[in-house]
N, C-alpha and C positions, 0 to 999 in steps of 0.2 A: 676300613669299617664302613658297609653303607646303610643305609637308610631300613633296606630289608633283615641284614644282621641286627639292627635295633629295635625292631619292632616285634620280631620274632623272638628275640629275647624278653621284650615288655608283654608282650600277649602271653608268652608261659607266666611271666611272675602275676601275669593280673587272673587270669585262669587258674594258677594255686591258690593266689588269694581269696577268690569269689566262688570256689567249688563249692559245690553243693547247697549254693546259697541262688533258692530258685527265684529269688524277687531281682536278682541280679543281670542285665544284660549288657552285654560288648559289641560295640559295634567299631569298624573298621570304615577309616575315609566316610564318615560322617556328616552330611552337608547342613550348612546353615544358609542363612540368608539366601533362600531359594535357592539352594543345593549349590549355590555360586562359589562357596568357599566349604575348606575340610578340612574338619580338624581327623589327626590320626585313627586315635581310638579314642571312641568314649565310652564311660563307662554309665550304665543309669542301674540308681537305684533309688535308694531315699534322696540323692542327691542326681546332679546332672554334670560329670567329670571329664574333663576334656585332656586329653595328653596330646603333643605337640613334639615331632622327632626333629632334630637339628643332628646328622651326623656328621661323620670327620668329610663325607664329600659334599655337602649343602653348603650354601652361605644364607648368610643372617640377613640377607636384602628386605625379606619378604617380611620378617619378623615383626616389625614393629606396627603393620597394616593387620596383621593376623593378631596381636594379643589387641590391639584396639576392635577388633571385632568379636573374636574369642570373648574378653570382654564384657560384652553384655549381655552374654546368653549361658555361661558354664556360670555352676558354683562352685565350682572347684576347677580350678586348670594347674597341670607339671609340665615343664618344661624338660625332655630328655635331650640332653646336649651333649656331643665330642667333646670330651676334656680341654681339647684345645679351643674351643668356642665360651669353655664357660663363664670367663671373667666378660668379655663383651656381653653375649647373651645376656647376664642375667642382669646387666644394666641396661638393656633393653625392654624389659619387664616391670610390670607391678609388684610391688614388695607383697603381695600376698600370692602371688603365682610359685609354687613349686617347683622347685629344680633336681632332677635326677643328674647324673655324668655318667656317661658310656665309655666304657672304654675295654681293651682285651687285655684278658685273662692270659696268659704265659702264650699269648699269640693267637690263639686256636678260637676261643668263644667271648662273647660277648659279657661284659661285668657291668650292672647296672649299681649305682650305691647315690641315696638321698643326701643331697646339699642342702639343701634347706625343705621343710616343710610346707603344706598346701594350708591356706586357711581359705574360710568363707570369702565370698568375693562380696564387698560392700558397695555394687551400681550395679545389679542386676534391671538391665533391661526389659521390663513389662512386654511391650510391644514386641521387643525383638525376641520373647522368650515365645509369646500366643504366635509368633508366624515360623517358627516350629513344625505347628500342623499343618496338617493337610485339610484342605476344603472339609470335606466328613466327621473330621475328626471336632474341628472348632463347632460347624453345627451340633455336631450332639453335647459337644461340652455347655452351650450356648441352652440346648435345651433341656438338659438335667439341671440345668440352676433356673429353668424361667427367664430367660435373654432372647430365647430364637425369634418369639412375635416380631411379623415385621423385615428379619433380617434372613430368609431362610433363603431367598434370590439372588441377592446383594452378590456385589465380586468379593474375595478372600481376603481382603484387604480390610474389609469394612466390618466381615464379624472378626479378626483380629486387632482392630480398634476397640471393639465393641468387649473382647474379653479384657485386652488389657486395662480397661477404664472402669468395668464393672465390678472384675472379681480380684479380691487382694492378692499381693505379689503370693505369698506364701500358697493360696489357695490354686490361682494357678499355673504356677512353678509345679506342684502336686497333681495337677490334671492332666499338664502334657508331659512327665514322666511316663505317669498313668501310659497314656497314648503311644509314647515312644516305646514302651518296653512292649503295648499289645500289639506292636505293625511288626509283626514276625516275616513278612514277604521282602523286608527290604533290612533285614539284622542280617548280618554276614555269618555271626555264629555267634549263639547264645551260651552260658557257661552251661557245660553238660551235653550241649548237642553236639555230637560230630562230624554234621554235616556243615559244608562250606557255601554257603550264599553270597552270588557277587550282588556290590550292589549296585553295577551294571549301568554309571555315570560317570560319562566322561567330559568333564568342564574345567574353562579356564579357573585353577583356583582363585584368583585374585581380579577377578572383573572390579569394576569401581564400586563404590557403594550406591553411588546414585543409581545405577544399572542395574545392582542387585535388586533396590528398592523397588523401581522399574516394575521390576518383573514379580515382585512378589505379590501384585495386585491379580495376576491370572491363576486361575483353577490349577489345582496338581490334578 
């Protein structure tokens, strides 16, 4: 079973799910923290849902660097795992992170079924949720609330300080949904469209964090 039989199995069921539900978008390899790290699929809508594949040929090395970054940026994250990884896995995790089990159906296709449930993530990262955006995007959020004076020059670093400190998590957790669902140039494919957008990056997923940080001070 690999990694493409599970996703493509998890992208039908999340695409049944969210059909026709046009506030809804999916994106595929996902970057966070200056695009340095990826989560599988996410999903935005009212919330910000991170899915995370572990098949029967991956190991769990990388896991425990990825739900610490995961983390502070998803309000939701599942964990889809090989049956045979599940008891490790999911003591590798936060007790509010989600666990699906992958495993085949009479040999031939892929059987996704819920282990346990996804709740709210209680440490959502401020800062690491406003660097999200892209340079453009923080500006205009900065200036529909009256924040821009001043900071409209600044590196990307400074008005994503500048949103995490002014405007409440809730409000902008809500802003750069907002944002994320409007950057249609870089969604691999929206529910309902059936064209295929790559989104055409290719990086080391697991750079350090301090390297991520690094770089999240320059312009997208």
């Amino acid at each position: 079973m690999r990694d493409f039989d599970v996703r493509q199995a998890l992208r039908r069921d999340l695409d049944e799910q969210h059909r026709g539900d046009g506030r809804t978008r999916i994106v595929e390899e996902m970057g966070i923290w200056a695009g340095s790290v990826r989560v599988d699929i996410a999903v935005i809508n009212g919330e910000l849902s991170g899915y995370e594949i572990k098949s029967a040929r991956d190991t769990l090395a990388r896991l425990p660097a990825q739900q610490e970054l995961y983390s502070q940026v998803f309000d939701r994250v599942t964990l889809v795992v090989a049956d045979h990884h599940s008891k490790k896995a999911s003591a590798l995790i936060p007790d509010w992170w989600g666990v699906m089990i992958a495993s085949m159906a009479n040999g031939l296709a892929v059987r996704l079924q819920q282990d346990r449930p996804s709740y709210g993530n209680p440490g959502v990262d401020a800062l690491q949720v406003a660097r999200l955006l892209w340079r453009p995007e923080a500006v205009a959020i900065l200036e529909r609330h009256g924040l821009v004076k001043g900071f409209r020059s600044v590196v990307a670093d400074k008005l994503y300080r500048r949103l995490a400190s002014e405007l409440p998590i809730e409000l902008l957790r809500f802003e750069v949904r907002g944002a994320l669902k409007e950057r249609t140039s870089w969604l691999r494919k929206s529910v309902d469209d059936q064209s295929k957008m790559s989104v055409g990056v290719d990086l080391d997923p697991l750079r350090s964090a301090a390297g991520a940080d690094a770089r999240i001070a320059c312009d997208h």
